[in-house]
C-alpha positions in Angstrom: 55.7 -14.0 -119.2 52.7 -11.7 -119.9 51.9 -11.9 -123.8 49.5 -9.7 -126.0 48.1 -10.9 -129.0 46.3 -8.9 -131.6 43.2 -9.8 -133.5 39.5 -10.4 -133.1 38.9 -14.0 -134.6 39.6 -17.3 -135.5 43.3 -17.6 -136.0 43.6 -15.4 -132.9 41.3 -17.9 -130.6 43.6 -20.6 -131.8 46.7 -18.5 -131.2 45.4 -17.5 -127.5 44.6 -21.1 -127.1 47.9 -22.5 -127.5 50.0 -19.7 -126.3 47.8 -20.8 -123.2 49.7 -24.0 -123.4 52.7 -22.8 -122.6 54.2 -23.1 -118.9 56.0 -19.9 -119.3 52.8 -17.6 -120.1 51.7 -16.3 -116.9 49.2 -13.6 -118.2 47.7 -13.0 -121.6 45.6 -10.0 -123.1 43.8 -10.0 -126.2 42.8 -7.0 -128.4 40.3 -6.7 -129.2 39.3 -10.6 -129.1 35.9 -12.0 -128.9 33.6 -14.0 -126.5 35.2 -17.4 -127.1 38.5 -15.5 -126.2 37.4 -13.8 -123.4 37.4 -17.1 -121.7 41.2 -17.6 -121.5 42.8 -14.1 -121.9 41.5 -10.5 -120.7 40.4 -8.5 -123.5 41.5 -5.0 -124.2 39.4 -3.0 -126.4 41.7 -1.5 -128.8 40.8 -2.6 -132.7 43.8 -3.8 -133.9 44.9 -1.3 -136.5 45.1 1.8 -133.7 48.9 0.7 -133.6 49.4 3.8 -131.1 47.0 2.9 -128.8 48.3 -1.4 -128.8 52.0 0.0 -128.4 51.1 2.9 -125.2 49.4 -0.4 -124.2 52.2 -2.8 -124.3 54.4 0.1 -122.8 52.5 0.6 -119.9 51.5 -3.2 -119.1 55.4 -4.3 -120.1 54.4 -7.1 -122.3 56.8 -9.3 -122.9 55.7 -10.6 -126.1 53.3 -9.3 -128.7 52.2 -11.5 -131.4 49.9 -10.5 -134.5 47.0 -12.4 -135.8 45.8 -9.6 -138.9 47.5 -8.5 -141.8 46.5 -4.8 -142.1 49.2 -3.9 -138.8 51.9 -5.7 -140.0 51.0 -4.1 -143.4 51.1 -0.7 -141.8 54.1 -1.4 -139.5 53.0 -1.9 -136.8 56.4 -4.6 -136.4 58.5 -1.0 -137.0 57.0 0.5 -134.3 57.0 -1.8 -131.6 60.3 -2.4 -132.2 61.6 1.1 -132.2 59.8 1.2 -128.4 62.4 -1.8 -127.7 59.5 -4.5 -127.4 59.4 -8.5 -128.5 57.1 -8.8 -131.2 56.1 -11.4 -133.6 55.7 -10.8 -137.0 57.1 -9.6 -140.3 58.3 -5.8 -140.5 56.4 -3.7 -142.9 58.7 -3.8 -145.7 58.7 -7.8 -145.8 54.6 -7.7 -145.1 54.8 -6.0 -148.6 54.7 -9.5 -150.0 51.0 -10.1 -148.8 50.6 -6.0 -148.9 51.1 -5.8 -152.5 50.1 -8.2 -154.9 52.7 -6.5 -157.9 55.4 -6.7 -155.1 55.1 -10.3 -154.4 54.8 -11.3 -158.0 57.8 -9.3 -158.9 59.6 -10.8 -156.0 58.6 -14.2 -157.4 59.7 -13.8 -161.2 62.6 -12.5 -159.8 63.7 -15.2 -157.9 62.6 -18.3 -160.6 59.3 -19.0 -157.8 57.1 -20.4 -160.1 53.8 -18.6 -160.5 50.8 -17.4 -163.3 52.3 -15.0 -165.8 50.7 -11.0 -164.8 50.8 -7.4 -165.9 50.2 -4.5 -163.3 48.2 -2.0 -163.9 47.0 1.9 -162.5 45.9 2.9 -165.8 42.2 1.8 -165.9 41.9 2.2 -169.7 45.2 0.3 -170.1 43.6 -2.7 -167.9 40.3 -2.8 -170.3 42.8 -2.8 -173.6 44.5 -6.1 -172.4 41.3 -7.9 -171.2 41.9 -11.4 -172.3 45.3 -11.3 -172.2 46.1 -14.5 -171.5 42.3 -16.4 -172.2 39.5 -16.8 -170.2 39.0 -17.2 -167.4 41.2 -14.7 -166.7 42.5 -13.5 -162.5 42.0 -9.8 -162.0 43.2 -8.9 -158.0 43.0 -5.9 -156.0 46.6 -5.5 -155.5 46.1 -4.3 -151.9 44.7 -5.6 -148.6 40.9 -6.6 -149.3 39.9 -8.9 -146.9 40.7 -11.9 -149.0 38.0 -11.0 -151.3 40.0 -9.0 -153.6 40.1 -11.4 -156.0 37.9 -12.3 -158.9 37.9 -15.0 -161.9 36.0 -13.5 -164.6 34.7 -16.1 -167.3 34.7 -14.0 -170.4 34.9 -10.4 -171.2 31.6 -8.9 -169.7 32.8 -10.1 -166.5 36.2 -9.0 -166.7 34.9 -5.3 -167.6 32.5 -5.5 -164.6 35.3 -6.6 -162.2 37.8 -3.9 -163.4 35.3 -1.1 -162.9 34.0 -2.6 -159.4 37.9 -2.7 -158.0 39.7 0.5 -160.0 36.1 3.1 -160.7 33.5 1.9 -157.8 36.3 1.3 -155.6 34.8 -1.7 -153.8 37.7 -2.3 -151.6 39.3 1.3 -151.6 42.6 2.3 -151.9 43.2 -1.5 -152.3 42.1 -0.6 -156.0 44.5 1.9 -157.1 46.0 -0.7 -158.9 45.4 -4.2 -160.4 47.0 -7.4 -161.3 45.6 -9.5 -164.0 46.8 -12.9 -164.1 46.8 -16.1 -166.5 44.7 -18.5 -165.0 45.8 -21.7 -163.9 43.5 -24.4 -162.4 44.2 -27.5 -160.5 43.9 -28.4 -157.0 44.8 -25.2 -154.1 47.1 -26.6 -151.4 48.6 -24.2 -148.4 51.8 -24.6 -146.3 52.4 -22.8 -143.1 55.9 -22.0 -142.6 58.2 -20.6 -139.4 60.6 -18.1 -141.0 63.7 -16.3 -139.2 65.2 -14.2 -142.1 67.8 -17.3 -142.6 65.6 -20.8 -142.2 62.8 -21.9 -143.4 60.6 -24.5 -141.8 57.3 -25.6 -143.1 54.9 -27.3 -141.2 52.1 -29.8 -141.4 50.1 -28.9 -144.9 46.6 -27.9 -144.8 43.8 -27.9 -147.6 41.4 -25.0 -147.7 38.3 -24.9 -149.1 37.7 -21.0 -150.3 34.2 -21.1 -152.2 31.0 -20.1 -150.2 28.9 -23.8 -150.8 29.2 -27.4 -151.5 31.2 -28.6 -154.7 33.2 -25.7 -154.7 30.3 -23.3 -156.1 29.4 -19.4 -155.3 32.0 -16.8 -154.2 35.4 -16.6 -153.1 35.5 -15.9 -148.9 37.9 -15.9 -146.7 37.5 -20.0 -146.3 34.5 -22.1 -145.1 36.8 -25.4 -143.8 39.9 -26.8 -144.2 41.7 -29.8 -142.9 45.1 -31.6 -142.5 47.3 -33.3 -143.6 46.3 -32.2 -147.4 46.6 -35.5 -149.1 47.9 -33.7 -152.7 51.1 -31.9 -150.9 53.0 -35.2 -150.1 55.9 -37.1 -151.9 56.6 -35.6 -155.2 54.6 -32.4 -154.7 56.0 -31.5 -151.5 60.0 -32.0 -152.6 59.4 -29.8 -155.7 57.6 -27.3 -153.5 60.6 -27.3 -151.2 63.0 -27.1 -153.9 61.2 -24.5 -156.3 59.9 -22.2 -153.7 60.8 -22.6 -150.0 64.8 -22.6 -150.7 64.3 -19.8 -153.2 62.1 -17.7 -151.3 65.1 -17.9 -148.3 67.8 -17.2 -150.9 65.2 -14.6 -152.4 64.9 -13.1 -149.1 68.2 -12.6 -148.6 69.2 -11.2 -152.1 66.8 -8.5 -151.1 67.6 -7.6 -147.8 64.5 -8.7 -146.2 65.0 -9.4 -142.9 61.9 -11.7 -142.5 60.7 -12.6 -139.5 57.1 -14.6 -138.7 55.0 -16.9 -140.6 54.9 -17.3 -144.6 52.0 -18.7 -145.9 52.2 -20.1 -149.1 49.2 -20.8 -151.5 49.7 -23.6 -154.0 48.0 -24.4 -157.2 49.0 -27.8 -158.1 48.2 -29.6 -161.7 50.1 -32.5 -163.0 51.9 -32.5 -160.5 53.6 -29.5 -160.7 53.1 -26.8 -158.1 52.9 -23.0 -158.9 52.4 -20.1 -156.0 48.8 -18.6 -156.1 49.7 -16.2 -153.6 51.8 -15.3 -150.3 50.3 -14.0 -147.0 52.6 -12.9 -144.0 50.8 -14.1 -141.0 49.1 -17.6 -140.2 46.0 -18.5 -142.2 42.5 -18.6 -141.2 41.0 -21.3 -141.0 44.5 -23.4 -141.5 45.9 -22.1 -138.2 42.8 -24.0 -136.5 44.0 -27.1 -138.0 47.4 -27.1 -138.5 48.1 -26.1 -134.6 45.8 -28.2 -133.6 48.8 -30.9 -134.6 51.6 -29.0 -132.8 53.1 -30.8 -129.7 56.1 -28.4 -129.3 55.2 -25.3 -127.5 54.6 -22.7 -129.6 56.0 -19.8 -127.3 59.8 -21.5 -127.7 59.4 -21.4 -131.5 58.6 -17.9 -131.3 61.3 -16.8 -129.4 63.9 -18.9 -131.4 62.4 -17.5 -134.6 63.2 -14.0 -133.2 66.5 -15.1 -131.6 67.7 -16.4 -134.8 67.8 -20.0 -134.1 64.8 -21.7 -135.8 67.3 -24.2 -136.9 68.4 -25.4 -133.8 64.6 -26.4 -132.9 63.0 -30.3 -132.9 59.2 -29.3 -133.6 56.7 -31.8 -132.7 53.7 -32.6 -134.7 51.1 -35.3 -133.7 50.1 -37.9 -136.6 46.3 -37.6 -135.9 44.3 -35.8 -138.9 42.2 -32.5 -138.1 38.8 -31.0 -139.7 37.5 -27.6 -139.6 34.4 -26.2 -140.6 32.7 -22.8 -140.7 29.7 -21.9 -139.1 29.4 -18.4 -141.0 26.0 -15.9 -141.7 23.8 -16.3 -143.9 24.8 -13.9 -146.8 28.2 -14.3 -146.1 30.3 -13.1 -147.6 28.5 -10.6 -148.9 25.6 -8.7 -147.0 25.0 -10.7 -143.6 22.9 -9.6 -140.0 24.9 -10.0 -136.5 23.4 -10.0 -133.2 21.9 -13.4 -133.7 22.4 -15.2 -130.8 24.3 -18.9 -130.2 22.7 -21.5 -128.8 24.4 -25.0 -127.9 28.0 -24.5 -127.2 27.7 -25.7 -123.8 26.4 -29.1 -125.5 30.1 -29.9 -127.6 32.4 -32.1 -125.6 34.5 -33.4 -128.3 35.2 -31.1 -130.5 37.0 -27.3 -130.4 35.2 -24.6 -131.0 37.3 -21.7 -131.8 35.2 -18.1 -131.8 35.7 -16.0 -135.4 32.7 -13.3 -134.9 31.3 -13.4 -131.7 30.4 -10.8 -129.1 28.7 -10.7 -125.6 25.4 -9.5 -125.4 23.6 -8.8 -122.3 25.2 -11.8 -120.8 24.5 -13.9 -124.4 27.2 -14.6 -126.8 25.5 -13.4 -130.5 27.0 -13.1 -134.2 29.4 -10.2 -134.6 31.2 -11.0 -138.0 30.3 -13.5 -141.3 32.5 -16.1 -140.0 30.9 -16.8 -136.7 32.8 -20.3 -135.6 35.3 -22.8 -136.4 34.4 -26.6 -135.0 37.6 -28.2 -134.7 38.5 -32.0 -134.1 41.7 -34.1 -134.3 41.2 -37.6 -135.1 42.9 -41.1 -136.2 41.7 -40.3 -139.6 40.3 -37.9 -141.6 36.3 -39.7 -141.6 36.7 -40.0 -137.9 37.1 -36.1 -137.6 34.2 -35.5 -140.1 31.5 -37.6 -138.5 32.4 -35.6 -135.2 32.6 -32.4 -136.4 29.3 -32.9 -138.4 27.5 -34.1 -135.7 28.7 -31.5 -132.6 27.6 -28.8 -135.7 23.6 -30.3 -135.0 24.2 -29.5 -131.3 25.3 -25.5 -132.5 22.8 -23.2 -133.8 22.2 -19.2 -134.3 19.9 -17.5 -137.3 21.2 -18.1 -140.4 23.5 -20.6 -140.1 25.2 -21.5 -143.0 27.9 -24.3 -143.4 29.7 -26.6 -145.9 28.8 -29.8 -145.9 31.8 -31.6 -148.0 35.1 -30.3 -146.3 37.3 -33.1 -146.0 36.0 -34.9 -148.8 38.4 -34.9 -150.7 40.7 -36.8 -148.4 38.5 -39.7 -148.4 38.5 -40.0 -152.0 
């Protein structure tokens, strides 16, 4: 089987890297990938949103399987497309990607179908927006409703702020056409929790939880970015939490999906905000997570190419998947700056050194034979363990043995689980 997978970092590393796994994979490509990458698949340079050029591509090198790290080509179709052309891939079409697409779709799609979630008003109307500042209190949850690289979203602490964050994302247009319209949200706090889940438009199967951690720095401070860590299990979505997840939003999202003709096929990622032990959906994303994918299939055992193909087949019920009871850490190396202004070109030194952990490649690039900084989230140091302290001291200590310009890290992820 020659497979082609579709992305440039972290997530995709780990993708490539268990695909790889699999004693049916004969071949795999990667486009574009990055230096870590490059070391187990050939990498095709093609960015992944020139949907054209992947699909002439997959025509021509008759790949049997395409799967899709990013959200902006399953936002723009690219699912459609391939699929018109008669070739296997993986990943929600672009009607159902309208659920990570579209922050007022998904929120409808929620309060349509009793998902619990933060009460919101949509907005295109700028002056509108401004009028119903403070709405529901402050803080108070203004998003980007389109794609913005996970940083579309800001928590404005009182008024000033809001105003400032409504003229950044619908007058400045920070993140583009991703500010044509807003959603302002009630803000509920608590502690975030994520689930992965394997969806076939009929079953849903979640797997092994994950616990981000999405701030910038240590104790949760600075700016929202597209996570600095994570690990797994979570230890809040267990028992209690994780039956009223299932029963308040995985069984409704299937029946939801269903009611609406949305013939979902791929991963749902589910962000949870859980207080008193009640969870409520943050948000949904339509592809695996970065940096839970690093974790969470680090703990698969079944191979992850089967679970594909029965996802697309039809059959996800029919599968026994496999997950190994060790406990996983991950932690970002990222750029200093990130995520705001940040240099590349820095280059890596160490890697050669780490024997016990997994380092999966987010922004890399070869550079006259040297593998340099090419994005804000450079690497992600991965290791399973018996327990969660065991997979901390490891990780901690193969990060001393890594080092580039500028490297910036959190120190804390996983602390949580040891309290």
């Amino acid at each position: 089987m020659k497979v082609l997978v579709i992305g440039s970092g972290g997530r995709e590393h780990t993708l490539v890297w268990k695909i790889s796994q699999s004693p049916r994979v004969e071949k795999i490509y990667c486009a574009p990938g990055n230096a870590g990458i490059g070391n187990m698949a050939e990498l095709v340079n093609i960015r992944a949103e020139d949907i054209e050029l992947l699909l002439s591509f997959a025509l021509e090198k008759e790949i049997d399987l395409t799967v899709v790290g990013p959200e902006t080509p399953l936002v723009e179709g690219i699912v459609d497309r391939f699929m018109e052309e008669g070739l296997r891939i993986f990943g929600p079409n672009k009607k159902c990607a309208q659920l990570e697409g579209s922050k007022a779709f998904a929120k409808d799609f929620m309060v349509r179908h009793n998902i619990p979630t933060a009460r919101y008003k949509e907005y295109t109307n700028m002056d509108e927006a401004i009028s119903d500042i403070g709405i529901y209190g402050f803080p108070m949850v203004i998003k980007a409703d389109g794609l913005a690289a996970g940083k579309g979203v800001i928590i404005a602490q009182n008024e000033k702020e809001a105003l400032e964050a409504l003229n950044m994302i619908m007058r400045d247009r920070k993140f583009g056409d991703a500010g044509i319209k807003v959603v302002i949200e009630e803000f509920i706090d608590g502690v975030e929790a994520s689930i992965l889940c394997f969806v076939d438009g009929e079953t849903i199967v979640p797997m092994v939880s994950a616990q981000d951690y999405k701030k910038a720095f240590d104790g949760d401070k600075g700016p929202n970015t597209g996570g600095m860590g994570t690990y797994s299990p979570s230890v809040i979505y267990k028992g209690d939490i994780k039956e009223k997840a299932h029963n308040k939003v995985l069984k409704p999202f299937a029946q939801g999906i269903k009611a609406d003709g949305l013939n979902y096929r791929g991963i749902l990622f589910i962000g949870f905000m859980i207080k008193d032990g009640e969870p409520k959906v943050l948000e949904f994303n339509t592809r695996f997570g970065d940096p839970e994918t690093q974790v969470v299939l680090s703990r698969l055992e079944t191979d992850l190419v089967e679970i594909i193909e029965a996802i697309l087949e039809g059959r996800l019920r029919d599968q026994d998947i496999r997950w190994s009871n060790k406990k996983a850490v991950c932690v970002i190396l990222a750029s200093h700056g990130y995520p705001e202004k940040y240099e590349k070109g820095k280059a890596i030194k160490g890697l050669e050194s780490i024997k016990e952990s997994i380092v999966f490649h987010g922004g890399t690039r070869l550079q006259d034979g040297r593998i340099v900084t090419n994005g804000g989230r450079v690497l992600g140091v991965v290791v399973t363990a018996d327990t969660i302290n065991m997979a901390r001291e490891i990780v901690y200590r193969d990060i001393d043995k890594i080092d580039f310009e500028g490297k910036q890290y959190r120190k804390d992820i996983g602390e949580i689980a040891l309290g």
